[in-house]
N, C-alpha and C positions, 0 to 999 in steps of 0.2 A: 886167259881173259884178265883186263885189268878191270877191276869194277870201280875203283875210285875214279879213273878215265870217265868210263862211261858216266857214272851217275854227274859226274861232271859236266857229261855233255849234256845229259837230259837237262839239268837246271840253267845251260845254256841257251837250250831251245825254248823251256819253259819260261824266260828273261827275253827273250826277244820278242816275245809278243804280250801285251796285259790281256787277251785274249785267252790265251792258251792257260786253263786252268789245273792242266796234268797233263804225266808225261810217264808211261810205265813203257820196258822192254820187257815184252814175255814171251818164255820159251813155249815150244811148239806143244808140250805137254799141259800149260797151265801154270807157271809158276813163275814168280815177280827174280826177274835176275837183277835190276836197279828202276829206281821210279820216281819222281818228285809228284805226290799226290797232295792234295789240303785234306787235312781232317776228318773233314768228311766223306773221305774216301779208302776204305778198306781194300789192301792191298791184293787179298787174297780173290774179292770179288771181282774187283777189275783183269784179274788176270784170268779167272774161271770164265765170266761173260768174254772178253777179251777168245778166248779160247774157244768159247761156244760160238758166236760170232764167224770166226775166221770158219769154223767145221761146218757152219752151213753157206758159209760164202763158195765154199772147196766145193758142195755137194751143187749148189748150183751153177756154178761153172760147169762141172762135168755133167751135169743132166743137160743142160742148156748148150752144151759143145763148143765152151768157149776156154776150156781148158782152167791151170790154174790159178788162180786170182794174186794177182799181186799188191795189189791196194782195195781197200772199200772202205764207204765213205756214208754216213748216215747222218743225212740233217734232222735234227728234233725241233720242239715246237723252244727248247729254251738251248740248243746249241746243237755242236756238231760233234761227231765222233766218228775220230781216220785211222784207219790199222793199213798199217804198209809192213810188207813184209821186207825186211832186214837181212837175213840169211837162213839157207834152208831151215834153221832149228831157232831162228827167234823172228817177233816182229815190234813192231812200234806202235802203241797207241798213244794219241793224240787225244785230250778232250778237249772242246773250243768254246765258247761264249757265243751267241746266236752274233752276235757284233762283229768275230773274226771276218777277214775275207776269206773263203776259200782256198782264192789262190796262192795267196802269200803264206797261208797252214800249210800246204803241199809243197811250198817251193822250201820254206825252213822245213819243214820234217825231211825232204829229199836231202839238204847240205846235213841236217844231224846223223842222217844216218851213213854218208859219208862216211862223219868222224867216226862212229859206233862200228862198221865193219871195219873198219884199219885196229878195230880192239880187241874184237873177239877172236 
């Protein structure tokens, strides 16, 4: 793995948009592999919720028979929040500003993680 790549990439994706307020890859277990967060974002927690997250997106996929989840996508009252998964053992979250477009979050996190699988 190169980690200076990657975190490179994240503050790529994090630069292409003033939307996009954070940018963690975390592994499948919970734990920050690279991330461009602000301040006010602890690395450990976005990757635990991050984690928590994905294990109940998995459990509803497979109760609901739709198998398993490759992206989800949570609008809030003050922005968005996208985990796309990356490779079997990491995924991508995106935190957004209510102002992003959706679309253009999904189409940049899709080219970053691109760059992010040719890394790992």
């Amino acid at each position: 793995m190169q980690s200076q790549e990657i975190q490179q990439a994240l503050e790529k994706l994090k630069a292409s948009s003033a939307d996009i307020e954070a940018a963690a890859l975390v592994s499948q277990e919970g734990f920050i592999i690279a991330s461009v967060l602000s301040d006010n974002l602890d690395e450990d927690r976005v990757a635990a919720l991050t984690a928590a997250f994905q294990g109940l997106a998995e459990r509803c996929g497979e109760e609901l028979g739709k198998g398993k989840p490759r992206q989800f996508f949570l609008q809030a009252d003050l922005g968005y929040i996208v985990v796309m998964e990356v490779s079997q053992d990491a995924c991508l979250t995106v935190l957004s500003s209510r102002f992003g477009k959706p679309g253009m979050l999904l189409l940049d996190m899709r080219k970053s993680i691109e760059q992010v699988r040719a890394l790992l």
